[in-house]
C-alpha positions as a printed NumPy array, in Angstrom:
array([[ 96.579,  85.175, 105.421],
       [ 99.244,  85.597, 107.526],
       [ 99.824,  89.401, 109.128],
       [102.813,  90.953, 110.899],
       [102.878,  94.514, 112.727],
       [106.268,  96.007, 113.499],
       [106.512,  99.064, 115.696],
       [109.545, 100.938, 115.567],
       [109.911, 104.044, 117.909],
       [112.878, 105.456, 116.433],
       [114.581, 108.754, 118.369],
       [114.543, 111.989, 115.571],
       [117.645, 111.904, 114.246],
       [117.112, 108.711, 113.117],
       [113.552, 108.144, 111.285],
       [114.544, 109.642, 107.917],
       [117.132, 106.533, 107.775],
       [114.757, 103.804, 109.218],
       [111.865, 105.607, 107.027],
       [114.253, 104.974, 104.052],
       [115.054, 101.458, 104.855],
       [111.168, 100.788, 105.587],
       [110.781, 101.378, 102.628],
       [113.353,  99.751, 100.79 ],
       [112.553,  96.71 , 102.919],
       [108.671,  96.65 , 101.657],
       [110.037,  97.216,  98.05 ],
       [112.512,  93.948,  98.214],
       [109.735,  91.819,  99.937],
       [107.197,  92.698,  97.477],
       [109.455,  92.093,  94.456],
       [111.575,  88.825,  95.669],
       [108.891,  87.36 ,  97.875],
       [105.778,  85.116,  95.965],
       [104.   ,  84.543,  99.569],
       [104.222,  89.081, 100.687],
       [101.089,  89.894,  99.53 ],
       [101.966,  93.528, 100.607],
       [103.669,  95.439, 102.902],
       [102.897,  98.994, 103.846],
       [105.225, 101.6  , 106.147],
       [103.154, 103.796, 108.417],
       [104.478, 107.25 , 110.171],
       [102.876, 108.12 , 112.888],
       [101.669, 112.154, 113.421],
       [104.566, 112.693, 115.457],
       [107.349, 110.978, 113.349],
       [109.021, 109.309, 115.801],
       [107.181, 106.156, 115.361],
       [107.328, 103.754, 112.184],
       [104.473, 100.894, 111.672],
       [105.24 ,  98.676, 109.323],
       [102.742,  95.824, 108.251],
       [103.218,  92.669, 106.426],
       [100.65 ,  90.447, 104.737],
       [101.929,  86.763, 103.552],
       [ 99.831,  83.852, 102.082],
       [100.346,  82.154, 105.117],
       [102.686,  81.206, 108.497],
       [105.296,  79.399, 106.328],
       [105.518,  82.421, 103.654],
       [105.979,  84.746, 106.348],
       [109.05 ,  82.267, 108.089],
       [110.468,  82.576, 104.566],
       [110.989,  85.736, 104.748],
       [111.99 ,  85.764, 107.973],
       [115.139,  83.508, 106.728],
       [115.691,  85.662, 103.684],
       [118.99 ,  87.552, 103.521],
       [117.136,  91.227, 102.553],
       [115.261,  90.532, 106.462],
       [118.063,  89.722, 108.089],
       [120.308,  92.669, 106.847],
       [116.88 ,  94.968, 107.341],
       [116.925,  93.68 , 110.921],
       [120.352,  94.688, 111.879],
       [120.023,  98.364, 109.963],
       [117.01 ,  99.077, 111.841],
       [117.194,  97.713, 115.297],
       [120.441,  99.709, 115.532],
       [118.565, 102.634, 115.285],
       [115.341, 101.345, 116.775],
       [114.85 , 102.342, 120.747],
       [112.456,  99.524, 120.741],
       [110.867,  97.239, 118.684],
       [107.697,  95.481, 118.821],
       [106.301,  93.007, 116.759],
       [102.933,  91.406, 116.426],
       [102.139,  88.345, 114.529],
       [ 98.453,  87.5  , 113.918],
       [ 97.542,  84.025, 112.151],
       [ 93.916,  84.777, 111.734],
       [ 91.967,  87.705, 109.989],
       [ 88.867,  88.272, 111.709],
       [ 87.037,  91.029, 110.298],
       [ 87.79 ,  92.567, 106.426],
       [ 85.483,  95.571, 105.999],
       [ 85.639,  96.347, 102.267],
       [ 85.864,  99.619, 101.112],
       [ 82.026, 101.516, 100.563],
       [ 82.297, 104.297,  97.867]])
């Protein structure tokens, strides 16, 4: 598995628009992408910060979407908005904890 953390701190009047393409992003990933496993869209408690997380099959899945059109055009939306951007890309799981009920 293949994980990738995006932070977006994102000033007020803009994270109801990067919220909404977050999410639009993680819908067209999960739908048109075999190797997203899933991708989830965080707020923070504040608001002003976005966390978005992808999980692909593996490092090539996640350069395929990387190349994909519905990336790119997500890329430009956001980091016009975006006061920064951070991303983190981690190649190796090393701890699952299951969930206990």
């Amino acid at each position: 598995m293949y994980t990738v953390v995006i932070v977006l701190d994102v000033a007020a009047d803009a994270v109801e628009a990067v919220t909404a393409h977050s999410r639009q992003h993680a819908h067209r990933c999960l739908a048109t992408e075999a190797g997203c496993l899933s991708y989830e869209v965080h707020q923070d408690r504040y608001q002003s910060r976005l966390v978005n997380i992808g999980r692909f099959a593996d490092e090539s899945a996640f350069h395929a979407h990387q190349a994909s059109e519905h990336t790119a055009t997500f890329n430009v939306q956001v980091n016009q908005m975006a006061a920064t951007r951070t991303t983190i890309e981690s190649a190796t799981l090393l701890q699952e904890t299951p969930h206990v009920s």
